[in-house]
C-alpha positions in Angstrom: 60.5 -61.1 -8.2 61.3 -62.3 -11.9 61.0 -66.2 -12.7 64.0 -65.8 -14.2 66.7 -63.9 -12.7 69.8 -65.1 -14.6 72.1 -62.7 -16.1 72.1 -62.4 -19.8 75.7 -63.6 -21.1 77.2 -61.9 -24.0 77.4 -65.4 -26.6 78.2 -64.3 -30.7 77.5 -67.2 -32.3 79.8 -67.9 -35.9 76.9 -69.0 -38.1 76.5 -70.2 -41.9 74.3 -72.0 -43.7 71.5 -73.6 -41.8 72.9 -72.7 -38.4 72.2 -68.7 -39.4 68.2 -69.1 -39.0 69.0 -70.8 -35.5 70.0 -68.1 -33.1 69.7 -68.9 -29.2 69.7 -66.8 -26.4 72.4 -67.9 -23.7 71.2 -67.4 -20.1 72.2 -68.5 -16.9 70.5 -68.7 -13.6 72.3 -70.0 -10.2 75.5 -70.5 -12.9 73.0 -73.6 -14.5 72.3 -73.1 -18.2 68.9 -72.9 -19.1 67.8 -74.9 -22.4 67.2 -72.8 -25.3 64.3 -73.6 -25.9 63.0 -71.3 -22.9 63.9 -68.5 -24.8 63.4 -65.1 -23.1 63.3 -65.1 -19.3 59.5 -64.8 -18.8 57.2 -63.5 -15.4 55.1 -66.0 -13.8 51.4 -65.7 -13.8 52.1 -63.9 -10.3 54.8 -62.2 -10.7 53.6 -58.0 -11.0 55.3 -55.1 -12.5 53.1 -52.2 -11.1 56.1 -49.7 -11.5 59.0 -50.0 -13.7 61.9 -47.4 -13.2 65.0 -47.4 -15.7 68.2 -45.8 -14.2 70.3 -48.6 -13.2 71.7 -51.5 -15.3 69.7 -54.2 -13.0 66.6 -51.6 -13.6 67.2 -51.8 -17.2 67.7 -55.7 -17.4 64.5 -56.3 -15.6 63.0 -53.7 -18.3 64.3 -55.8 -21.3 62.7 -59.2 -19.4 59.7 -57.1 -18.9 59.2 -56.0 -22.9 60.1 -59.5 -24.0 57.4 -61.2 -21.9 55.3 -58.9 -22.6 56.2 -59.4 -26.0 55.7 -63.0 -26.1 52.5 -62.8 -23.6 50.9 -59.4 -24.5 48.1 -59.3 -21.9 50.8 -59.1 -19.7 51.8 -55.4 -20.8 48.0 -54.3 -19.0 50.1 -54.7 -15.7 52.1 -51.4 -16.1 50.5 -48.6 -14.7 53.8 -46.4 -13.6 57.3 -45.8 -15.4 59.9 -44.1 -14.6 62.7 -42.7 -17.4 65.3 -41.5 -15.6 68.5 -41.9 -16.9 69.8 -38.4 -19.2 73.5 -38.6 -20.5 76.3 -37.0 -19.1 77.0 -33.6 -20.6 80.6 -34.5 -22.3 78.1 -37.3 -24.3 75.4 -34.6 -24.8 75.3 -34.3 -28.9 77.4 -37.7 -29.7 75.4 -39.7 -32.0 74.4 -43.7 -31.3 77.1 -46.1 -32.4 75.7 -49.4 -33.8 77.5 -52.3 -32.0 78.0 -55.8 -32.0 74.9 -57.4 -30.7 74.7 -59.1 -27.2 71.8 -60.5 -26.9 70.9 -63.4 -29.4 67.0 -64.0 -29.9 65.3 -67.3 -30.9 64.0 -66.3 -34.6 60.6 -66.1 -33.3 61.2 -63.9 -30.5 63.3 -61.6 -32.4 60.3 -61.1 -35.4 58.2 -60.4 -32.3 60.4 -57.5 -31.5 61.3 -56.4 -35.0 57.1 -56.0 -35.6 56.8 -54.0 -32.2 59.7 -51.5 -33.3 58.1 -50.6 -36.7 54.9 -50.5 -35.4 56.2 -48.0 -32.5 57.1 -45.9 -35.8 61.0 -46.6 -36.2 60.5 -47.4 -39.7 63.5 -46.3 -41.7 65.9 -48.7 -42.1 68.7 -46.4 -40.2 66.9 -45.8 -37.3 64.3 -49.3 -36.9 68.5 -50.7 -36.6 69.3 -48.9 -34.6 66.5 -49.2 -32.0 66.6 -52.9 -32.0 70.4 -52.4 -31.4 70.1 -50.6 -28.5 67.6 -53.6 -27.1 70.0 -56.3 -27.9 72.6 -55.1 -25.6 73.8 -56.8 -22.7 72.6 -55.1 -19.6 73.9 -57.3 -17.4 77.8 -56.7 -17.3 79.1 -54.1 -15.0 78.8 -50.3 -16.4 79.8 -47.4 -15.0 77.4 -44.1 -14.0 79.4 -42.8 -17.7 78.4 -45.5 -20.0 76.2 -43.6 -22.8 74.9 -46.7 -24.2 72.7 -46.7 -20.3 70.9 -43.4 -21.8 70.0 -44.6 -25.1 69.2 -48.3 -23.9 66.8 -47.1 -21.5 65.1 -44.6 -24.1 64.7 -47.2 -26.3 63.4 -49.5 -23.3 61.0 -46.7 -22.3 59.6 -45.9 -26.1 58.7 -50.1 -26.3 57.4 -50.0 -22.9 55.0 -47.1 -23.7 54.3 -48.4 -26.7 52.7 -51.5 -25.5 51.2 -50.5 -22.1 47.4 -49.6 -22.6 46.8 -49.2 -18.6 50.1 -46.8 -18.1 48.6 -43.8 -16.0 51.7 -42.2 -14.6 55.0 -41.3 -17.1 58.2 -39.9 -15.4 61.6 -38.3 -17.7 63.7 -35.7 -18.1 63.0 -34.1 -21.5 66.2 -32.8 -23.1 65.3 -32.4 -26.9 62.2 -30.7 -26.9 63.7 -27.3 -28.2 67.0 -29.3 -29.4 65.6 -32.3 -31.3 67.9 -35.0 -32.3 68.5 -38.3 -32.7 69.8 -39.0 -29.9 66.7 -37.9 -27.9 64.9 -40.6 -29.0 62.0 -40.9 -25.7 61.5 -37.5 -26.4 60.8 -37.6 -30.7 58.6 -40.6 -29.8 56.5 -38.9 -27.8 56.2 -35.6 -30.2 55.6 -37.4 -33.3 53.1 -39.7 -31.5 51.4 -37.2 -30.0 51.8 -34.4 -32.7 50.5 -37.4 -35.6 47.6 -38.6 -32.9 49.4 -42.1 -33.5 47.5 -44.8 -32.2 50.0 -45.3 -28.5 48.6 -47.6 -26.1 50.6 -45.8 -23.5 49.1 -42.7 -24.1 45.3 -42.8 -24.2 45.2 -43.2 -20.3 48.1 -41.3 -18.9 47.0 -39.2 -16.5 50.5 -38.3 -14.7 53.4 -36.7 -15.9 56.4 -35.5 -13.5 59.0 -33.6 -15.7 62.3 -34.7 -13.9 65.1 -33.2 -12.6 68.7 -33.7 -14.6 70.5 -35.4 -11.9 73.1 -36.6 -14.1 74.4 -33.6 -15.3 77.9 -33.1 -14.0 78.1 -29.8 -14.4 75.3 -28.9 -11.8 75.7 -29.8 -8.5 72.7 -29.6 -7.5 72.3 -26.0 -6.2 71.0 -23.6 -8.9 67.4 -24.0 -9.5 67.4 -26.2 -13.3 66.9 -24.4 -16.8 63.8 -25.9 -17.9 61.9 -25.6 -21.2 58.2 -25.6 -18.5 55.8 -24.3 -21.4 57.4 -26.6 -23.9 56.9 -29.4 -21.6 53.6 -28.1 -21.2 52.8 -28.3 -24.9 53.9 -31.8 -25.3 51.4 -33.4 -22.9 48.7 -30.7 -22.9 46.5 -32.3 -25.7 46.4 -35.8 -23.9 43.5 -37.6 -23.9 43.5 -38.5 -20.5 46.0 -36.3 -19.2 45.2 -34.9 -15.1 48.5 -33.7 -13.6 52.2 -31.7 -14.6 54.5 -31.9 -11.8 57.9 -29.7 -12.0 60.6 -30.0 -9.3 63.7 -27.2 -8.7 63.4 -25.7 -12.0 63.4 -22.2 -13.3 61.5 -21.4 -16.9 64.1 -21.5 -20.0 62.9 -17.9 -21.5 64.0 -19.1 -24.7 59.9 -20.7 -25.4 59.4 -22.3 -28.5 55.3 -21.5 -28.4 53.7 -20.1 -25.5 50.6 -23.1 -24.4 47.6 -21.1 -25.8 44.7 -20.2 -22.7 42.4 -22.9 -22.0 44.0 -25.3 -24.1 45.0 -28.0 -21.9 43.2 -31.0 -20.9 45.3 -31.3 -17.4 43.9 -30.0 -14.2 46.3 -30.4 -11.8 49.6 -28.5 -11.8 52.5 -28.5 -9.0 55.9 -26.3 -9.5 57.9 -27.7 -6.4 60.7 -25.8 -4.8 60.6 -23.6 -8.0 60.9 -19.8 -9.2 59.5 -17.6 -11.7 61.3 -15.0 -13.6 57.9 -12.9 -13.6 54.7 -13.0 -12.9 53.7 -13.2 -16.6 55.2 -16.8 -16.9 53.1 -18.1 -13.9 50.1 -16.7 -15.3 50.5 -18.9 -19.0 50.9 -21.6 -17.0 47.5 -21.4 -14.8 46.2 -19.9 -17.5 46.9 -23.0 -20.1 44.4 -25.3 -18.3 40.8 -25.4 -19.2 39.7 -26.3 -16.0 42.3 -26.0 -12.9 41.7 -28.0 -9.8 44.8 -28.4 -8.3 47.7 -25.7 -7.8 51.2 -25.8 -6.1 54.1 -23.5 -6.1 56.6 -23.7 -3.6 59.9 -21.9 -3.2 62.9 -22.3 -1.6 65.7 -25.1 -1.1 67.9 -24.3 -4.1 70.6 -21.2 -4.3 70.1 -18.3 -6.5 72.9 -16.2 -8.2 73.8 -12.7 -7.1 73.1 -14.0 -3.8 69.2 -12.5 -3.7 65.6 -14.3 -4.7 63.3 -13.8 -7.4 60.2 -12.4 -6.4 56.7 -13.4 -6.4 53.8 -11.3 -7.1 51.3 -12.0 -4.6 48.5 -9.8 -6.4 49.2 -11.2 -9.5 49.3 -15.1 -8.7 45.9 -14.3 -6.8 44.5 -12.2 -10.0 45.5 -15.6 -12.1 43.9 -18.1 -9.9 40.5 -16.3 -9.6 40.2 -16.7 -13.2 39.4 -20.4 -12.3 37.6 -19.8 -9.1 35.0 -22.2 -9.3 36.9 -25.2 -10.1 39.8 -24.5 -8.1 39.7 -27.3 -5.6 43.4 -27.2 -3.4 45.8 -24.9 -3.3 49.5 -25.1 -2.6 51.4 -21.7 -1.6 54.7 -21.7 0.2 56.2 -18.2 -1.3 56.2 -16.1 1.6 59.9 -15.7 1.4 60.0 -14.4 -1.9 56.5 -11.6 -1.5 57.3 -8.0 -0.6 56.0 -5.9 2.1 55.4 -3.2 -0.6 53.0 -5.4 -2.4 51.0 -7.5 0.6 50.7 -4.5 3.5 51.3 -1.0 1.2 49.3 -1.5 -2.6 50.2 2.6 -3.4 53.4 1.8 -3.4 52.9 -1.5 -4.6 51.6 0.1 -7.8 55.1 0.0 -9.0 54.5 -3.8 -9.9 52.4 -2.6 -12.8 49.9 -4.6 -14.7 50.7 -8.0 -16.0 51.6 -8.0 -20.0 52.0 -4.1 -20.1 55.2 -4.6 -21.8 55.6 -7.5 -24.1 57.8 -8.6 -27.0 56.4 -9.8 -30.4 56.1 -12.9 -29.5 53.6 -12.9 -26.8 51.1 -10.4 -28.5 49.1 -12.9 -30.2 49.0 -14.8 -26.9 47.8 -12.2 -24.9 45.0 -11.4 -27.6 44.0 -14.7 -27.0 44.1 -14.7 -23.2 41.8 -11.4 -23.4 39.1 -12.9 -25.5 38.7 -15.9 -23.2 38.8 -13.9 -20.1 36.0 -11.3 -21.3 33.7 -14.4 -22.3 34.1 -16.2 -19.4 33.1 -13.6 -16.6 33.8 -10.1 -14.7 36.8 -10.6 -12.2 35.4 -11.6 -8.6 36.5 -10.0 -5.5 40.6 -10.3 -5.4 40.1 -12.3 -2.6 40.4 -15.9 -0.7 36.8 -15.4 -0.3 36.0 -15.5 -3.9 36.8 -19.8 -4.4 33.3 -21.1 -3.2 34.8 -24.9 -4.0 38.0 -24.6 -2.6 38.7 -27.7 -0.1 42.7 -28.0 0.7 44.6 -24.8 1.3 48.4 -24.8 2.3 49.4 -21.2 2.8 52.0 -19.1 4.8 51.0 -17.2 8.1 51.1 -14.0 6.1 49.8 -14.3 2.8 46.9 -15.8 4.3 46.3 -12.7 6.5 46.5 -10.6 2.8 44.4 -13.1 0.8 41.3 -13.4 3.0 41.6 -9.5 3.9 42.2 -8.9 -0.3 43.5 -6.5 -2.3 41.9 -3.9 -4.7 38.1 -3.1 -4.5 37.4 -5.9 -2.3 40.0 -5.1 0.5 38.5 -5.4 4.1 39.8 -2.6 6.7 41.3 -3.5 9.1 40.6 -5.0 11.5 38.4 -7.6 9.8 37.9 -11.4 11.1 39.7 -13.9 9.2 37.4 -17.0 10.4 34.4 -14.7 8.5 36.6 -14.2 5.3 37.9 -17.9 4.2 36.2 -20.2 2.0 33.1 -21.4 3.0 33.6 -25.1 2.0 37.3 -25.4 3.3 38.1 -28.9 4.6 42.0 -28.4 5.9 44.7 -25.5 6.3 47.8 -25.8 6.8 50.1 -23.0 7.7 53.4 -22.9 6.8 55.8 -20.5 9.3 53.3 -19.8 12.3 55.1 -18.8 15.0 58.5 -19.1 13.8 61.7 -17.0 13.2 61.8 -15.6 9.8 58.6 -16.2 8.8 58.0 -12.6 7.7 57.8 -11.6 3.6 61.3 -11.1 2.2 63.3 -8.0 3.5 61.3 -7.5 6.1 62.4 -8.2 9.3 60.3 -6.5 11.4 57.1 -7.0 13.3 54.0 -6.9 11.2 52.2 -5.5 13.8 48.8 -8.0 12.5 47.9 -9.4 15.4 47.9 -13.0 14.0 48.2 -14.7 16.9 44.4 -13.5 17.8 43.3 -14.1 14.2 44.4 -17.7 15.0 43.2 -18.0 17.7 39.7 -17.1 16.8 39.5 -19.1 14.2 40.1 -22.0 16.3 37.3 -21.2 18.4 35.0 -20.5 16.0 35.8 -22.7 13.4 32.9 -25.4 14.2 30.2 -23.0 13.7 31.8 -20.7 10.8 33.2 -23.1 9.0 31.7 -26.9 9.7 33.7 -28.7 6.8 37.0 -27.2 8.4 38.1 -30.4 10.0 42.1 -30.2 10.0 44.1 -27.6 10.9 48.1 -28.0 10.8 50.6 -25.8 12.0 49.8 -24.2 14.8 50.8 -27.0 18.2 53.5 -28.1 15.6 55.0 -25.5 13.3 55.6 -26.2 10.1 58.9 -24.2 8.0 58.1 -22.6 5.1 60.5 -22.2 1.4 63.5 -20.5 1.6 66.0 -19.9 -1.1 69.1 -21.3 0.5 71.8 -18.1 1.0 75.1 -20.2 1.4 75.4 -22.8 -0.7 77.5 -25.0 1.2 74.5 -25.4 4.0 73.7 -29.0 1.5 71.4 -29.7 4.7 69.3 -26.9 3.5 69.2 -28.0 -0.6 66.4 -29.8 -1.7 67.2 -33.0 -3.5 64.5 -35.3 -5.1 63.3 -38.5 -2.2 64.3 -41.0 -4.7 67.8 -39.2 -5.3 70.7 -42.0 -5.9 73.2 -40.7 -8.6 75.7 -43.5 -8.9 74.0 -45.9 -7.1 73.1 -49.4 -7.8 76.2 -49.2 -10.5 77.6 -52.3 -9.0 74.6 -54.4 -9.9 
């Protein structure tokens, strides 16, 4: 809880002479006025900001008493370890420019030098834009707003650029980036991070960030929260990719924006740890930059399902292919996250002649992605022969999350290294696996898409051997979920009126917390 927890009154003092170098910050606490001399509400010794999130106004209040204590105490910014952006403006504001206004929050002389320093120093140098920055802090974020007020967007950016700034423990960075192939003024989180990462600016906040989630643009009016969300993924991807310190990308209900300002080049990326959750592909080329951006790749999840798709059909996924790309990083891949089984085809999985019409990946491309496949060729011919297309082939894999299905086709494999059937799927797993879990065992509709038949695999005893053998097979297999409790795998949702069966983010509160 803050020491201070007074609302910020708006106060314009009429000064001349003398009186303009004496400006005073009004606050008021339990409707007693504090002395001036207290200046900026400041956190006790005790007080913790582990995780700051700016949506809200009383979110973005207790940001601005955050930066100023931090600006008057700075050992106190090494307390911030997780931040949250996630506030975007409301389409019919989307392009309308910043409007300097009268300020509402007066400073003590000192305290406003403080922040004055801490803005140029962030690189809001020009006199145009350093004014405009310190503007947007020195608003009052204490007076009721509504979820439409703009000036919430370009507070909290400004809130989030100081905050980043200033934090040399931040680990974990959370936003929705709107002006990556757009840039503008407006989008001022995102130019921050591009010209401080694209300069290799000296940014506390970014020398240990090891988390980025890319979020979702909840306040866009215009989507309701059905349609999987345009999103500029390898753009996102070459923002963060060159971090120091950088571990994770983390995507939510997004489908790639094929208009790509640079493709990520292969093995260029210093993250090792990517998740695409409740996502699609447009082909299986897209998936394969991605895994194929890391240098190393130790974790991978991409999930389906719980959004609506257009035309009333889903966009499939290339089992073979997503395999093909994984094995290219088949000693370092660690987990593995696959809930697609809805969106594979029987052709592909059970029949690979007439499966063949998939073709190979990058037989057709446009002009732009020549140079990128050259690249990707090169690396892939230094780095080793292609292993078995199989779930054999990981030696180091630990965690695997897979549906009933796919894992039948993976351990059995595909190409050269297919087993005949029968084969024994206890014998043909991992050999240092430490959980599965199965998505869809056992229940209705857990078959690839447009198939709605009996596969005929005899699962049920695969299972069941595995179970029995599992201790002497595979002694580092110690969890096993699924099976006494089903779990449901990914669908894309058909009707999108069933909102029961849309996937909305767990921290999902448009509108809320306006009345604070």
């Amino acid at each position: 809880m803050l020491s201070c927890r007074g609302l910020v009154r708006r106060h314009i003092f009429h000064t001349s002479g003398s009186h303009s170098k004496a400006l005073a910050l009004m606050v008021v606490s339990n409707s007693v006025q504090l002395p001036a001399r207290r200046g900026i509400c400041q956190l006790q010794s005790n007080d913790n900001f582990h995780k700051v999130r700016l949506r809200s106004p009383a979110e973005i209040k207790r940001g601005l008493q955050i930066l100023f204590s931090i600006l008057r105490e700075p050992s106190l910014a090494g307390q911030l370890r997780e931040l949250k952006l996630d506030r975007t403006p409301l389409l019919s504001h989307r392009g309308d420019p910043y409007e300097i206004r009268p300020t509402q929050i007066f400073l003590l002389p000192e305290d406003l030098q403080r922040l004055q320093l801490a803005v140029r120093n962030a690189g809001f140098e020009g006199q145009g834009e350093h004014e405009r920055v310190i503007n947007m802090l020195l608003q009052n974020a204490s007076k009721y707003r509504s979820p439409f007020d703009k000036y919430l967007y370009f507070q909290a950016q400004a809130l989030a650029v100081m905050l980043v700034f200033l934090s040399p423990q931040l680990e974990s960075l959370a936003f929705c980036p709107l002006g990556l192939q757009q840039p503008s003024e407006i989008y001022l989180f995102e130019n921050f991070l591009r010209r401080s990462i694209n300069d290799k600016r000296d940014v506390a906040g970014l020398k240990n960030l090891r988390s980025v989630r890319f979020l979702s643009d909840i306040d866009n009016t215009a989507d309701d929260c059905t349609l999987y969300w345009d999103y500029d993924v390898h753009d996102c991807l070459n923002l963060i990719r060159e971090l120091p310190a950088i571990e994770s990308a983390r995507f939510e209900a997004i489908q790639p924006n094929r208009n790509v300002g640079m493709w990520p080049p292969p093995r260029s990326a210093n993250y090792t740890d990517i998740m695409l959750y409740h996502c699609i592909m447009h082909s299986p080329e897209e998936l394969d930059i991605i895994i194929q951006s890391a240098k190393r790749l130790r974790k991978f999840a991409f999930t389906v399902g719980g959004r609506f798709e257009l035309d009333y059909d889903v966009s499939p996924v290339s089992a073979i292919h997503l395999l093909k790309s994984l094995l290219t990083h088949q000693h370092t891949l660690e987990e593995l996250d696959l809930d697609i089984q809805a969106h594979v085809t029987f052709r592909e999985m059970f029949d690979e002649d007439r499966g063949a019409s998939w073709g190979g990946l990058y037989e057709e491309v446009d002009e732009g992605l020549q140079d990128w496949v050259a690249q990707r060729e090169k690396v892939l011919i230094v780095e080793s022969l292609a292993p078995e297309c199989a779930l054999r082939s990981f030696p180091n894999l630990k965690h695997l999350s897979i549906g009933t299905h796919v894992l039948y086709c993976y351990a059995r494999g595909f190409g050269a290294g297919r087993l005949k059937e029968p084969f024994s799927l206890v014998d043909n797993l991992p050999p240092h696996l430490e959980s599965l879990r199965i998505y869809g065992y056992g229940l209705p509709g857990e078959y690839p898409h447009k198939y709605k038949e009996s596969l005929d695999l005899d699962v049920e005893a695969q299972i069941a051997n595995l179970l029995e053998q599992k201790d002497a097979k595979l002694p580092s297999l110690k969890v096993i979920e699924g099976i006494d409790t089903p779990i449901p795998h990914g669908h894309t949702v058909e009707d999108c009126d069933d909102e029961h069966l849309l996937w909305q983010r767990e921290d999902y509160d448009w509108g809320a917390g306006f009345d604070s």
